[in-house]
N, C-alpha and C positions, 0 to 999 in steps of 0.2 A: 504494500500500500504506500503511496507517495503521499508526502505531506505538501500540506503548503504552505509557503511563506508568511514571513510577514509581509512585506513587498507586492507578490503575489494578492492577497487578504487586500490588501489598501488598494491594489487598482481596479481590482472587480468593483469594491466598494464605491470608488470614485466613477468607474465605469456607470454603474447604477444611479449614481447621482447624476449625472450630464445626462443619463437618459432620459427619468421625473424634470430634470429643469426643461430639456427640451419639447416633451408633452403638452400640447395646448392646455390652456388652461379654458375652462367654461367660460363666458360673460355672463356678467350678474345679468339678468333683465331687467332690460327699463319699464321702470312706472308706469302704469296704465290709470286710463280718467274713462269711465262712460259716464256716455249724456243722453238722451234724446227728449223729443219734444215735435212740437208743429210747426207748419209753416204757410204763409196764407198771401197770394197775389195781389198787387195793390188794387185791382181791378177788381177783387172777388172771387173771380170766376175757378178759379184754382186753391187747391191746398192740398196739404197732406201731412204725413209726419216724417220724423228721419231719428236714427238711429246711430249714433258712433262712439268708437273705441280710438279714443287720443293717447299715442305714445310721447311721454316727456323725451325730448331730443335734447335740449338744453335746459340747464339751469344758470341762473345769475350766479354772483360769487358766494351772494347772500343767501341762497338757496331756493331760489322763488323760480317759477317756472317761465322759461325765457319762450321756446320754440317748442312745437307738435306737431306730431306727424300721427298718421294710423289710416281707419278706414271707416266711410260711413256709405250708410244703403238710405236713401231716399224714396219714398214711395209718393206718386201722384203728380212729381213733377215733368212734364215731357222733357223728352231728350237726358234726363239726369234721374239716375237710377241706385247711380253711387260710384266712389273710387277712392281715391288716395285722398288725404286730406295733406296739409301743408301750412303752417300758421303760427304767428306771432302772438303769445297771450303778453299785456302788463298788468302791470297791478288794477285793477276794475276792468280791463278791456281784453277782449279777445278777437280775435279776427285768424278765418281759415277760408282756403280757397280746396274747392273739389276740385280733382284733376282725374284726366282717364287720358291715358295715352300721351301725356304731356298738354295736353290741353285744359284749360281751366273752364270747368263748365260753370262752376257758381262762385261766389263769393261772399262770404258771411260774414258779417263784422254787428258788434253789439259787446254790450256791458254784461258784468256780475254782481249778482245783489248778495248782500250777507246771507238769505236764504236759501241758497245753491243755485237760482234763478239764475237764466239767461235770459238774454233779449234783447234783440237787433233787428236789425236790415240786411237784404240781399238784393245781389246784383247779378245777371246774367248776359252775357253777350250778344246773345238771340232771342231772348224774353224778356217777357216783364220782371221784374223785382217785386218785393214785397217785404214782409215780415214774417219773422222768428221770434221762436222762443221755445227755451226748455230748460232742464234739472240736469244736474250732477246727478246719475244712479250712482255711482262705485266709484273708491280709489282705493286702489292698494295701500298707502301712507292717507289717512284723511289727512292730517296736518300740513301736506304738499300739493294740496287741492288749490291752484289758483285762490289769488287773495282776492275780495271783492272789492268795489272802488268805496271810495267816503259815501255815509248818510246823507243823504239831501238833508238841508235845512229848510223846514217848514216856515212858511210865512208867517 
């Protein structure tokens, strides 16, 4: 029976280590936000609701949610059905543009109220605009939930 070294012993050893370092390591997953809610033509004659799951992409240094990305499904709207979203939240405001195939079909923009409340205005290239609104359902961290803007001050 052959022994082994110490020599021998220390570079298996070492050997095994460059192997684990070189190993991918997992990525944490990022942050997930769902929201949905309704949305209604300024004209009337249209509406419907929408559904989406917002990926945090960035955070400020301070920790507050800078940029989102994910996927929302749309129902009742012509021509927009769903796609990528793409969007800048700050502090009370959010704004996200639907995209499919690099194109932007709609454009969302609107405030946050203390009560998980959304609500804005949209724009579209080919249709009319209108109005939104919906709720925070989920976040993975509540405490990383978009911060809503100030209180109005009542008259």
């Amino acid at each position: 029976m052959k022994r082994i070294t110490a020599v021998q012993a220390a570079l298996v050893l070492v050997s095994l280590l460059l192997i684990g370092l070189s190993a991918p390591v997992p990525a944490a997953p990022q942050p997930a936000l769902g929201a949905k809610g309704t949305w209604k033509s300024d004209d009337g004659k249209l509406s419907g609701t929408w559904k989406a799951t917002f990926v945090v992409e960035q955070f400020s240094p301070e920790g507050s949610i800078e940029r989102i990305g994910g996927k929302i499904t749309v129902d009742g709207m012509p021509g927009v059905t769903g796609g990528e979203v793409s969007g800048d939240v700050k502090p009370g405001t959010i704004k996200f543009g639907i995209l499919y195939k690099d194109a932007e079909l709609a454009t969302f923009s609107g405030t946050m109220a203390r009560d998980a409340k959304l609500i804005g205005t949209y724009t579209r290239p080919d249709g009319p605009g209108g109005l939104w609104e919906g709720k925070w359902t989920h976040a993975q961290d509540e405490a990383r939930l978009p911060k809503p803007g100030p209180t109005p001050k009542e008259d």
